[in-house]
Structures are given as structure tokens and as C-alpha cells.
VOPAGU-2260 file (C-alpha; in pm, 1 decimal, decimal comma):
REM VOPAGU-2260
SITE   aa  ch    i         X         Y         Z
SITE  UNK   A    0      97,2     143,9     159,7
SITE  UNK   A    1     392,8     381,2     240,7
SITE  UNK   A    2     180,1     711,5     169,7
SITE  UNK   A    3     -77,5     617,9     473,9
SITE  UNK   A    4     242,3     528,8     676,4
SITE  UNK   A    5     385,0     863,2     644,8
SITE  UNK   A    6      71,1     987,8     667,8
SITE  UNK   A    7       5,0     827,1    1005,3
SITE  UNK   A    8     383,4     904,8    1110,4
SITE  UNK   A    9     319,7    1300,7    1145,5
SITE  UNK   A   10     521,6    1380,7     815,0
SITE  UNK   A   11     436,2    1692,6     564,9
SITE  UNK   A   12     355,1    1677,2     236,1
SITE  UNK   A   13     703,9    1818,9     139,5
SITE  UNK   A   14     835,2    1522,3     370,2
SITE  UNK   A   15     604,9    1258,5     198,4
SITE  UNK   A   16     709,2    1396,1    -119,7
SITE  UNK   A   17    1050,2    1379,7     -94,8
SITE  UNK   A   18    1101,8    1067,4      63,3
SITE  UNK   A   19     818,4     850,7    -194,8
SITE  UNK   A   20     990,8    1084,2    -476,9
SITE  UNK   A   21     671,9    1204,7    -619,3
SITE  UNK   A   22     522,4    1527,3    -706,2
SITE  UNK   A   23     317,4    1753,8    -452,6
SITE  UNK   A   24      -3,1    1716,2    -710,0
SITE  UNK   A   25      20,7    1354,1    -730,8
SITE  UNK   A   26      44,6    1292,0    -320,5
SITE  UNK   A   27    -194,5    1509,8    -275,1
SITE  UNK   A   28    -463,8    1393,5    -533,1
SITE  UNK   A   29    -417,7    1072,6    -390,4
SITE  UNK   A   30    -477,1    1160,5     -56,5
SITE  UNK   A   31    -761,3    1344,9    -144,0
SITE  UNK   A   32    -909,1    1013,8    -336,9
SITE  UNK   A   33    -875,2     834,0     -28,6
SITE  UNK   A   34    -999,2    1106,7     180,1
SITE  UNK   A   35   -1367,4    1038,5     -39,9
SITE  UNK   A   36   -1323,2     702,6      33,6
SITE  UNK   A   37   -1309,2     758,0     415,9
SITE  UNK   A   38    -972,1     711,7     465,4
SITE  UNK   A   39    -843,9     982,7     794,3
SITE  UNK   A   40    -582,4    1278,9     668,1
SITE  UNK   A   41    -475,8    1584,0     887,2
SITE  UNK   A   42    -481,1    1798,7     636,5
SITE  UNK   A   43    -380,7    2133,5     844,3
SITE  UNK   A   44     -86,3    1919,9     967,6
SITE  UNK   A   45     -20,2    1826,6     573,0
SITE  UNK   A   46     -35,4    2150,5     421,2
SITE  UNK   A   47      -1,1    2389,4     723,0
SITE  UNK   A   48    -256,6    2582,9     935,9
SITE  UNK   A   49    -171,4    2906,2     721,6
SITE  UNK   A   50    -153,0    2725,8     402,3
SITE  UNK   A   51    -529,3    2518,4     417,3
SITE  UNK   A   52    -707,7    2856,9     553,1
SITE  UNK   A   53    -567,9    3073,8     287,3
SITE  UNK   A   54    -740,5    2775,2      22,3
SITE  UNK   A   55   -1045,6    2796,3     181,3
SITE  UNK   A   56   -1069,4    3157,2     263,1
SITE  UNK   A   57   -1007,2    3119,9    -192,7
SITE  UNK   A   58   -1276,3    2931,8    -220,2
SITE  UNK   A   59   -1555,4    3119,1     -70,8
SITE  UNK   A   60   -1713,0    3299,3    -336,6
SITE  UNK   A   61   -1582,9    3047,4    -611,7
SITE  UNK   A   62   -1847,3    2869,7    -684,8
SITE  UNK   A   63   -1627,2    2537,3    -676,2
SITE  UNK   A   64   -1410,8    2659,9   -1005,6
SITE  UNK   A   65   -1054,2    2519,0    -869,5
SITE  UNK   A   66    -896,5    2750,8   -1126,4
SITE  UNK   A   67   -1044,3    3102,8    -956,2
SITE  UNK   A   68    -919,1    2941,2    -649,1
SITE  UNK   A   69    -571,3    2899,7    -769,6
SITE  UNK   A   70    -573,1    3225,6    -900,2
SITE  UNK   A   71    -687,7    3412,0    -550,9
SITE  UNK   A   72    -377,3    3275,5    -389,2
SITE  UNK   A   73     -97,2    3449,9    -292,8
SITE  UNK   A   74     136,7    3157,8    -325,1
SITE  UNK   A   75     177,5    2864,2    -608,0
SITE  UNK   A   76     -21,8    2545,0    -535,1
SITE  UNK   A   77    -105,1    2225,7    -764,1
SITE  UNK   A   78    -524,0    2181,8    -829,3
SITE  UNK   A   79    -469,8    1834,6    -644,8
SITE  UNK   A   80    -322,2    1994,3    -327,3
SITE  UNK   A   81    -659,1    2300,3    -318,0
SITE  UNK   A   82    -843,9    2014,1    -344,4
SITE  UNK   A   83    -700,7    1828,5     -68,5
SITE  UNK   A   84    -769,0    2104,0     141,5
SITE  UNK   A   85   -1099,2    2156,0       4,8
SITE  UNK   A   86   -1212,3    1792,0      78,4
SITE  UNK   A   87   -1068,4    1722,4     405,1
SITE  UNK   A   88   -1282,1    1917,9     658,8
């Protein structure tokens, strides 16, 4: 499949996006599916160092509601793309 090629190829997610045509949430949610299913992502490379800590440093205190998390940003991201960094350790 294309997505794992990029993946595998060093792109971003703003790369993968644009070059598949699809939206940030729906990369990312599938990413994150096939993270589950054991499936290797980088997701710091991905999203950015920055951008993955700033999720998790969200999440802590959450208690797993993906909507606080979104709120306790300081920048706009799709559920599917906190997730992503939330599942990928």
C-alpha cells in the first residue's frame, strides 16, 4: 500500500497527505489502526518532536477524553492525529 511506502520513505504527514490527497484525520486514523495491529510508525518523525510531546504532555491528566485533549492544545489537530500520537509509543 502507498501509505506504508511513504511511511517507510521518511515522509511527514503533511507530505503523505498531499501526495495520497487525503485529509490529515483520515492518514492518521489509519496509521493509528495499523499501529494496533503491529504495524511500525515513527510517529515523532510523522507529526514532529514538538508536535507529539505537546499531545501527550495534553493528555496527562485527561483521563483518555480525546476532546479535553484537543482542547489543552495550543494548536488545531484532528482526534485521529492525538490519537496517533497517543498510540504510537
Amino acid at each position: 500500500m502507498e501509505l506504508w511506502r511513504l511511511c517507510a520513505s521518511g515522509a511527514t504527514l503533511s507530505d503523505i497527505c498531499t501526495r495520497l490527497r487525503r485529509s490529515a484525520a483520515d492518514v492518521a486514523s489509519e496509521l493509528a489502526d495499523g499501529a494496533r495491529q503491529g504495524k511500525t510508525v515513527d510517529v515523532t518523525r510523522l507529526l514532529g518532536p514538538d508536535r507529539v510531546e505537546a499531545i501527550r504532555a495534553a493528555a496527562r491528566g485527561s483521563n483518555g477524553d480525546m476532546v479535553a485533549v484537543r482542547r489543552r492544545l495550543p494548536f488545531p489537530a484532528a482526534l485521529a492525529e492525538i490519537r496517533l500520537a497517543l498510540t504510537v509509543a
